[in-house]
N, C-alpha and C positions, 0 to 999 in steps of 0.2 A: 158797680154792683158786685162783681165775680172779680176775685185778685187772681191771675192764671202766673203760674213758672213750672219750670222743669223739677220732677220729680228726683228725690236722691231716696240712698240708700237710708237715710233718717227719718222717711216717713212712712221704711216699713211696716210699723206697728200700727199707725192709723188708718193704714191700706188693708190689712189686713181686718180690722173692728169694721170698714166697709165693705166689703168682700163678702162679710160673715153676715149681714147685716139684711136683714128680713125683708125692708123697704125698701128696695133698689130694683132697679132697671140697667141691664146691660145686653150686649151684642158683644159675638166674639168667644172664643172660647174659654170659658169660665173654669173649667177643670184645673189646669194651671196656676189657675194665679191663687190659688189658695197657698200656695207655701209662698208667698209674695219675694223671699229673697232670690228662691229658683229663677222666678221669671224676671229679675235686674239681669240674670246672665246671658239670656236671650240677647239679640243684637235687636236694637229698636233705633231707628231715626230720632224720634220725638217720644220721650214718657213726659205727660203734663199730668197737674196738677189744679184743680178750681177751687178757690177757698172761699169760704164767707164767714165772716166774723173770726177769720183765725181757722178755721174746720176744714176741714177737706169734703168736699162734695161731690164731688167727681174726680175720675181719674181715664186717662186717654192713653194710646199707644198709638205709633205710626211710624210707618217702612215704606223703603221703596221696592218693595214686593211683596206679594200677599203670603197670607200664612195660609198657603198650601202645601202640605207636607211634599208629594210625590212630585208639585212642579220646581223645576230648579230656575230659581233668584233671577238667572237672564233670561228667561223665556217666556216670562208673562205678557208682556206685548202679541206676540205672534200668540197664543193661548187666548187671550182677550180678543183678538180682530177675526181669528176664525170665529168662535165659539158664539161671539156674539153680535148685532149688527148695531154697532157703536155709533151713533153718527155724531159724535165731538171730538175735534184733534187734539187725542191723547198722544204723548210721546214718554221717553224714557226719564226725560230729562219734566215735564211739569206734570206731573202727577203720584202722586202719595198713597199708600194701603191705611183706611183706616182699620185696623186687625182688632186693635179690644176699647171697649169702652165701660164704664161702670158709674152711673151715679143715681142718688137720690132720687125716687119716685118725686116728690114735692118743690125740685128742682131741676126741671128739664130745660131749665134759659142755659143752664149750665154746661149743656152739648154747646148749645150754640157759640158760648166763650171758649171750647175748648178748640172749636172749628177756624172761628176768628182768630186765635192765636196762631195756629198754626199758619194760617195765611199768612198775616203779620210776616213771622220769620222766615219763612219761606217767599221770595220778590217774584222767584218763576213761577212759583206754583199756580197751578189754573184748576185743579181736577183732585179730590177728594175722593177714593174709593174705597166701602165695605160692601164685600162679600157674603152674601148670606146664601146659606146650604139648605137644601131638601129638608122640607121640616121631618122629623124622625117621631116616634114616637116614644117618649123620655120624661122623668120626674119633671116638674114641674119647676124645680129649685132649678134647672137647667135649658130652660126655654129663653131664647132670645128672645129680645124689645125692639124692632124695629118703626115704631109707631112715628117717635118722637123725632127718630135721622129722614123720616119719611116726609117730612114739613120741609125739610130743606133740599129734598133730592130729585134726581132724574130716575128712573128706574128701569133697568134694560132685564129682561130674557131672551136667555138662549135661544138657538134658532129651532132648536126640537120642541120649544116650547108650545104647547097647544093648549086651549081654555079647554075644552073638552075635553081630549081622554089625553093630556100629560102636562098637568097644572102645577103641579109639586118639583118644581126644577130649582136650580140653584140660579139665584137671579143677583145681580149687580147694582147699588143704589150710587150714582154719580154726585157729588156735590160742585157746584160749578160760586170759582172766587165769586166775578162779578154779579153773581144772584145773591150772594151776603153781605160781601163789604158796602157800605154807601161810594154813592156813585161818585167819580171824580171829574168833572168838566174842566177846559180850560179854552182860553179865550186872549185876542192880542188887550192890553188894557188901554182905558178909556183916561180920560181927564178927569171922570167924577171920581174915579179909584184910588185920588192922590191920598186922600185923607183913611181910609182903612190901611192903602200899603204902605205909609208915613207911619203910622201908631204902632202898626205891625212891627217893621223894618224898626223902631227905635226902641224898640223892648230888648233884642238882641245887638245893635249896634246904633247908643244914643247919640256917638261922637258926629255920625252923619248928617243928623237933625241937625245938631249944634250947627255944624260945619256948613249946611246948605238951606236952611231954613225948613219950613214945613212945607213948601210949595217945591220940592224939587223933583218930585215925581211927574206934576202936572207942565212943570216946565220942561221937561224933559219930551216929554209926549208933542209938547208944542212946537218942538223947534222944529226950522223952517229952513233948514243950513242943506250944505251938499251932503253931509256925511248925516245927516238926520236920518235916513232910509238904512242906514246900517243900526241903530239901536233897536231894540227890538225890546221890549215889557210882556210877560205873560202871567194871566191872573189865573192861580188853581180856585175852583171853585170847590166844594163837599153839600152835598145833601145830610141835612142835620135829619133828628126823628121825623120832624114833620113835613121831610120831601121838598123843605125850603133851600135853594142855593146859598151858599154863604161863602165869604171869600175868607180862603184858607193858607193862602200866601204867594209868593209870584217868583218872578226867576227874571233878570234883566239880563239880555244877551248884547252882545255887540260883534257885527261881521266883521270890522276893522282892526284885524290883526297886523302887525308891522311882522312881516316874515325875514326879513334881514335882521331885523334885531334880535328876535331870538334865535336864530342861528348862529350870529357869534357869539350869543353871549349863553345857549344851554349846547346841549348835545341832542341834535333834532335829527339824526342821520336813520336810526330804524324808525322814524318816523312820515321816508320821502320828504325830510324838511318844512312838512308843512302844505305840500304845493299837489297838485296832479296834474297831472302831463301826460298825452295822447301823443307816442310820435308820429303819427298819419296827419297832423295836422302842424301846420304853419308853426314855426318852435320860434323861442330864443334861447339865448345862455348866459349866464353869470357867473363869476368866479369870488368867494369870498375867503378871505383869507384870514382865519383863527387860530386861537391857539388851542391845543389836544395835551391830554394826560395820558398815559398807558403806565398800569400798574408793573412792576417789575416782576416776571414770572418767576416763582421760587425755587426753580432751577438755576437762576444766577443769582441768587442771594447767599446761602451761605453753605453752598456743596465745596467739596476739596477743591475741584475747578475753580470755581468763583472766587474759593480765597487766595487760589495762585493765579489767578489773573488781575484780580486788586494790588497783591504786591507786587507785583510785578510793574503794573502801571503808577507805581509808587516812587517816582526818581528825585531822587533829594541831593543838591549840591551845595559844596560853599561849608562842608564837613571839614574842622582842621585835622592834619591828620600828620602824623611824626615824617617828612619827607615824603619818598610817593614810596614806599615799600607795601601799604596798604590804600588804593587809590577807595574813592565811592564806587568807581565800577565793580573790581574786584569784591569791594566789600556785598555789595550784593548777591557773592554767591559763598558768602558765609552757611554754614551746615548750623539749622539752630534746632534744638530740643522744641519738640510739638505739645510735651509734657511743662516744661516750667520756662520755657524762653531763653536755657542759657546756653551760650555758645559753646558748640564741640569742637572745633577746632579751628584754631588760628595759626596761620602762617609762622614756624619756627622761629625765625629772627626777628619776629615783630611781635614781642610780649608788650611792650610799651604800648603797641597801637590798639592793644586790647581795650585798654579805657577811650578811645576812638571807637571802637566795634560796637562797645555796649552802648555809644550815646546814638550812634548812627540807628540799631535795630531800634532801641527808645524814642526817636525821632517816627521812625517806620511805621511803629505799632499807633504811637499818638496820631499818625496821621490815618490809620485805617481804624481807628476806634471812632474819630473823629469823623469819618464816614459815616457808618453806620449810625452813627444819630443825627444825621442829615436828611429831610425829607427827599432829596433828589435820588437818593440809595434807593428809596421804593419805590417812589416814579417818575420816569421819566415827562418830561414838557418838551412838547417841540409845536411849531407852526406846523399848517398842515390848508390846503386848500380845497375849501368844499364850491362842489360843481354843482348848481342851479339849473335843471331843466324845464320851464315854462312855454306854455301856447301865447301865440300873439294873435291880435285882432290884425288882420294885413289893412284890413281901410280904414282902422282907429289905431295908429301904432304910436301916437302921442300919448297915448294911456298908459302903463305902466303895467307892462305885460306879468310881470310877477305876483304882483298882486293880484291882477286879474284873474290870476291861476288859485289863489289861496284856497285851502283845501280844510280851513279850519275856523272856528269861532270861539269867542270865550265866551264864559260865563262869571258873569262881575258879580252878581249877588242870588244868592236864593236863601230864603225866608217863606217858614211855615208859623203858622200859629201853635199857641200852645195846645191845643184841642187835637192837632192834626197829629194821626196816628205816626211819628217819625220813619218808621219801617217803610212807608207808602210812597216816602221821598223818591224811591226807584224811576214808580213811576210817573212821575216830574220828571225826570231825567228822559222815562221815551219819548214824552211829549215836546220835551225842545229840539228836539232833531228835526220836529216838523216844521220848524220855522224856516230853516235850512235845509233843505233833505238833497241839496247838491253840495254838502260837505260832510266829512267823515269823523272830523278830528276833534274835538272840545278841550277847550284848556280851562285852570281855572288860575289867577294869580293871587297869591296869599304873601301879605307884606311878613316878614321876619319878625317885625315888632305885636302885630295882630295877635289880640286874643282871639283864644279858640271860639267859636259863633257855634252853636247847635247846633246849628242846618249845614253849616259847610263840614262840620265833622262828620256827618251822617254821608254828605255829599261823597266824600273824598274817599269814602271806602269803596267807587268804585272807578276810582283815579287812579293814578300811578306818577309817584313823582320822579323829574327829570333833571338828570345830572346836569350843574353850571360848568360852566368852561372857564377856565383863568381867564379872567378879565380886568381893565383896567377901572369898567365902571361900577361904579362903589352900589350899595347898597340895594341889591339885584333882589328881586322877588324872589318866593319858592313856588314853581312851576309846579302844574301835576296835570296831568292826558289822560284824555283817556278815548274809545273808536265805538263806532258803532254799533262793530259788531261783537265788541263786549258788551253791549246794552241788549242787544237783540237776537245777540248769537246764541244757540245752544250748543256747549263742551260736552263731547258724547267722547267713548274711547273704542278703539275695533282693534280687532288682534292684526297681528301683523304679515304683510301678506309682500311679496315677492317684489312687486312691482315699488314695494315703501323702500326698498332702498335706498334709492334716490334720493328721496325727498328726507328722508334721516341725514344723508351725507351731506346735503345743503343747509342744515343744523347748521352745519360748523363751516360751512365755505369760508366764512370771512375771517374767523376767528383761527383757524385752521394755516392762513397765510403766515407768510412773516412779516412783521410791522413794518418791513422797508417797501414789501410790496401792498401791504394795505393803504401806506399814507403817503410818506416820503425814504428818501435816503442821505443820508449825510455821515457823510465818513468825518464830521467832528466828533461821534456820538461813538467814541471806539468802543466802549463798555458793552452798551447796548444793541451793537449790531457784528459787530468781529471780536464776538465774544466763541470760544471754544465750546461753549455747553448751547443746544437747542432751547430758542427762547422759549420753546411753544413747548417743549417734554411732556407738559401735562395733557396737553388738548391732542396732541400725537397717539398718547399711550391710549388717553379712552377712545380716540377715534380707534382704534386698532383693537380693543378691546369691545367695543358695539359691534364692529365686525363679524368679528367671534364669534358672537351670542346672537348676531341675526342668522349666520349661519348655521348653527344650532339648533336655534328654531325652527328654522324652515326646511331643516330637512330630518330633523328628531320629532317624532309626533309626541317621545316621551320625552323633552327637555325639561330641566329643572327649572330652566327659569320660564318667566311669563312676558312679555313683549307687546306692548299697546300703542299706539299711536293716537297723540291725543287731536280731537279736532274739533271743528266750531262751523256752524252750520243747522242744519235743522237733521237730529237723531233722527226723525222716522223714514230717511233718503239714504241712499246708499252710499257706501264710503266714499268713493267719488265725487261724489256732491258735496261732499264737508271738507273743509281747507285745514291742510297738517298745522297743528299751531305748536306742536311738542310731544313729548314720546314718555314712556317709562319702563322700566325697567325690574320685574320682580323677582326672587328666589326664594325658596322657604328658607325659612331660618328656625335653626336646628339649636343653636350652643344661648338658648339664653341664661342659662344658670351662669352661662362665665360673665354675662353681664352683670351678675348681679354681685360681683367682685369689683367692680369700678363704680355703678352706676347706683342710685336709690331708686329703685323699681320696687310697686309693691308685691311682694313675695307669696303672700297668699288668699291672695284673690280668684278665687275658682274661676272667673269668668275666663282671667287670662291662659288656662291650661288650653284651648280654643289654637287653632293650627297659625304661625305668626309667618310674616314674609320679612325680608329685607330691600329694599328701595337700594338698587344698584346703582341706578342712575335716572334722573329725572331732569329734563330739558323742558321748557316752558319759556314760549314768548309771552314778553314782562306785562303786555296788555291784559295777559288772563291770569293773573297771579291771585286775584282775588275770584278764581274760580277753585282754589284748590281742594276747599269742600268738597264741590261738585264730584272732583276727581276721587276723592278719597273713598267717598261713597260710592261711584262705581267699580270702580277698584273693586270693593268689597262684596258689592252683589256679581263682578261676574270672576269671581277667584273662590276660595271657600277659605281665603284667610281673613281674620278678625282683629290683628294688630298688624302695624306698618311698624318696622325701624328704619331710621336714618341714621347710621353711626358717624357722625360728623369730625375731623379732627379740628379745631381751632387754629388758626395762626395766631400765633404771637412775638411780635418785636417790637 
């Protein structure tokens, strides 16, 4: 019925002919939006749009803080839990300002599409809230409509609120997801199910039908084997208009992960391998033995060091040479021009060996040119042995105690219907943890050759995929993980506080090593390990340079820069309560005119005059990568900057 997207700066004009517009209903402060370009420059979460027939009908705004002038962007929580007596668990992280809205008297479904959308895009969001003020006494053309948000809300006042003598207070209307969206059920599936989730499943992948018939769901269900208790089917169900269940797509799990196999063959190490392990109880051990990449750090690539230690490692014999008056040895410590290659000086009596000199350095250089476009120049391959810690059963120890530890599940197929809102796929996603809720880990395996499927694209945005290891065996999946409590965690950020030290410096523990004490040592790897330059320079200097800046912080109340610690947990507990998963790093930034000598930034956009930071450093475990929204946005409610830069350099060779 209602077409809803994000408003741009192109539907000024029509915003405005609504705005102006006689027959309308709004909430919110209306003063503002009449010059409609002003109010683009505002910082808003969400500007949506409701069209019908092509028209605009409504128009919506949404933040993660309310438009209260006097209160500042992070203190609305503690502001909301005195002021009023809430009883639904709002936090930082699921709930949204609804601040303006404006549509059509003879179109009020049209709230309600604009409420739905936002749910939609927003997976945590739970809590929907506009603010409405003491009514005042004021034209007419200027009175809010709270009639129509009032069908879908909760409605809280203040605690000074009294019906009798203090009725006119500013009161809070709550919208709660699960009281709009249609309801989502789900259920282990049945045998009768074979034929909806066959029709289903063959609209986005027919090759399976072909391949297994139309009964292989039902078969699947049936079997009667040892390993049958590890498959697991789960059917999402949707309440359509008329409150009827209907099946809306399923998710086929399976507990039987091979944890050896992916272990030699991805890189499963910030993973605990897959497994969990309690040392208070009864252990075993394994050793497997793989083979590891490490990138070449760009301090031995192509610093003055690096290129005298390349030639030097450069020993070329079997040079004819006039008598021995210029031996190979000698000839190595020829004096050569750094400008054009030619030699400065040659041994008096041995002008004849000159044409010897020049073929020996053109030998030299072929062979260090010849280097460098050799993949081994930028990374290194070595074997390396991963240690396995698993619990054993002491009175079933014929069982296979590493499996028995497995700490992870895959997920082989998930399929929605076309009806199914795709946004909602999330959550499918909390709901298969419940099948397992003694494992953390979810994989999913996607063949190379595989077209992209609907539902696993939608899936895999909140996966993360998993480096392969050289291997001998051909045609490897593409992996992707993802944890629990990226499904269920909330990414909140707290400033930085004495005690985070620590837990910043263990960032970089492993990384921070040298690769002989990370993995192995082998004095065959001269380049790589008795090399003159630090392999680690990079990860040294920023460690040393965090340093700096936390102690700056912590003991400058006026530092320039800003220091957060990102975590994951439940935002309305105390920092303690939420587990470090990564850090960042801000400073204003001051010189962007000089960017606009390098970069295509657009020049003059009033919005951007607004106070900008620069992102120093930013550290993130890879699980929460697809929270970076999250972060950006907090970021921005508790700073008063409006633009992040990242001034990236590229490598290139």
């Amino acid at each position: 019925m209602y077409s809803v997207r994000s408003a741009t700066k192109e539907n000024a004009q029509e915003l405005t002919l609504l705005i102006h517009d006689s027959h309308v209903k709004w909430f919110g402060n209306k003063r503002i939006k009449y010059d409609v370009k002003e109010s683009f420059k505002a910082y808003q979460t969400h500007r949506l749009i409701a069209l019908r027939d092509d028209s605009i009908v409504a128009f919506a705004e949404f933040r993660n803080y309310p438009a209260i002038g006097p209160l500042p962007s992070d203190n609305w929580l503690d502001w909301l839990l005195h002021r009023y007596c809430i009883t639904v668990s709002i936090s930082w992280l699921n709930t949204l300002f609804f601040t303006f809205c404006i549509y059509r008297e003879d179109e009020p479904e049209s709230l309600l599409a604009l409420i739905r959308e936002v749910f939609y895009r927003e997976n945590r969001l739970l809590y929907l809230i506009a603010v409405r003020m003491p009514y005042l006494a004021k034209h007419t053309h200027y009175i809010e409509h709270f009639d129509d948000l009032a069908k879908y809300c909760q409605i809280f006042y203040p605690r000074e609120f009294s019906i009798e003598s203090n009725a006119n207070t500013q009161s809070v209307f709550i919208v709660k997801r699960y009281g709009l969206l249609p309801a989502i059920t789900y259920r282990k599936a049945l045998a009768e199910d074979n034929d909806d989730i066959v029709e289903m499943h063959s609209r986005e992948l027919p090759e399976m039908r072909a391949a297994l018939g139309d009964f292989y769901i039902a078969e699947e269900l049936m079997r009667t084997d040892e390993d049958a208790k590890n498959s697991v089917i789960i059917v999402t169900e949707i309440q359509n208009e008329n409150h009827e269940s209907m099946t809306a797509g399923f998710m086929w799990l399976n507990a039987n992960v091979d944890i050896r196999y992916y272990v030699r063959n991805y890189e499963m190490e910030m993973f605990g391998n897959l497994l969990s392990f309690n040392p208070t109880k009864p252990s075993g051990f394994e050793e497997i033995t793989v083979m590891w990449t490490e990138r070449t750090p760009e301090a031995q690539l192509f610093t003055a060091a690096a290129m005298h230690e390349l030639c030097e490692s450069t020993f070329l014999g079997g040079i004819q040479s006039n008598g021995n008056s210029t031996s190979t040895t000698s000839l190595g410590k020829i004096r050569i021009s750094s400008i054009d290659g030619n030699i400065l000086d040659v041994p008096k009596k041995a002008s004849i060996d000159k044409f010897y000199a020049h073929e020996y350095l053109y030998l030299k250089f072929s062979y260090i040119f010849e280097k460098f476009g050799t993949l081994h120049y930028y990374i290194n391959k070595h074997d390396k042995v991963v240690n396995l810690f698993y619990n054993v059963d002491p009175k079933n120890r014929k069982k296979d105690g590493l499996q028995l530890s497995s700490n992870v599940f895959e997920l082989r197929f998930i399929c929605v219907s076309n009806d199914f809102p795709l946004p909602r796929l999330f959550n499918c996603l909390n709901a298969m943890y419940s099948a397992f809720p003694d494992r953390d880990y979810c994989i999913m395996a996607i063949p190379k050759t595989a077209t992209a499927l609907r539902s696993h694209v939608e899936a895999l945005k909140y996966f993360m995929p998993v480096a392969q290891r050289p291997t001998e065996v051909t045609n490897l999946q593409d992996i992707f993980i993802t944890h629990r409590s990226t499904i269920f965690g909330e990414i909140s950020l707290f400033p930085l506080q004495s005690e985070d030290i620590e837990l910043i410096m263990d960032m970089f523990r492993d990384v921070s090593k040298p690769a002989h004490e990370r993995l192995f040592s082998s004095t065959s790897v001269s380049f790589a390990y008795n090399s003159k330059i630090n392999a680690l320079a990079d990860i040294d200097n920023e460690i040393l340079v965090i340093k700096q800046i936390m102690a700056d912080v912590l003991s400058n109340e006026n530092s320039e820069y800003n220091f957060f610690t990102i975590r994951c947990g439940n935002s309305t507990k105390s920092v303690h309560e939420n587990t470090a998963v990564g850090y960042v790093v801000l400073r204003k930034y001051l010189n962007r005119h000089e960017l606009l000598y390098h970069f295509h930034l657009p020049n003059n956009d009033p919005h951007l005059e607004n106070e900008r930071a620069e992102i120093i450093s930013l550290r993130l475990h890879p699980l929460y990568h697809n929270c970076c929204d999250v972060i950006l946005r907090n970021l921005a409610a508790k700073t008063n900057y409006y633009d992040f830069y990242f001034i990236y350099a590229p490598i290139s060779f």
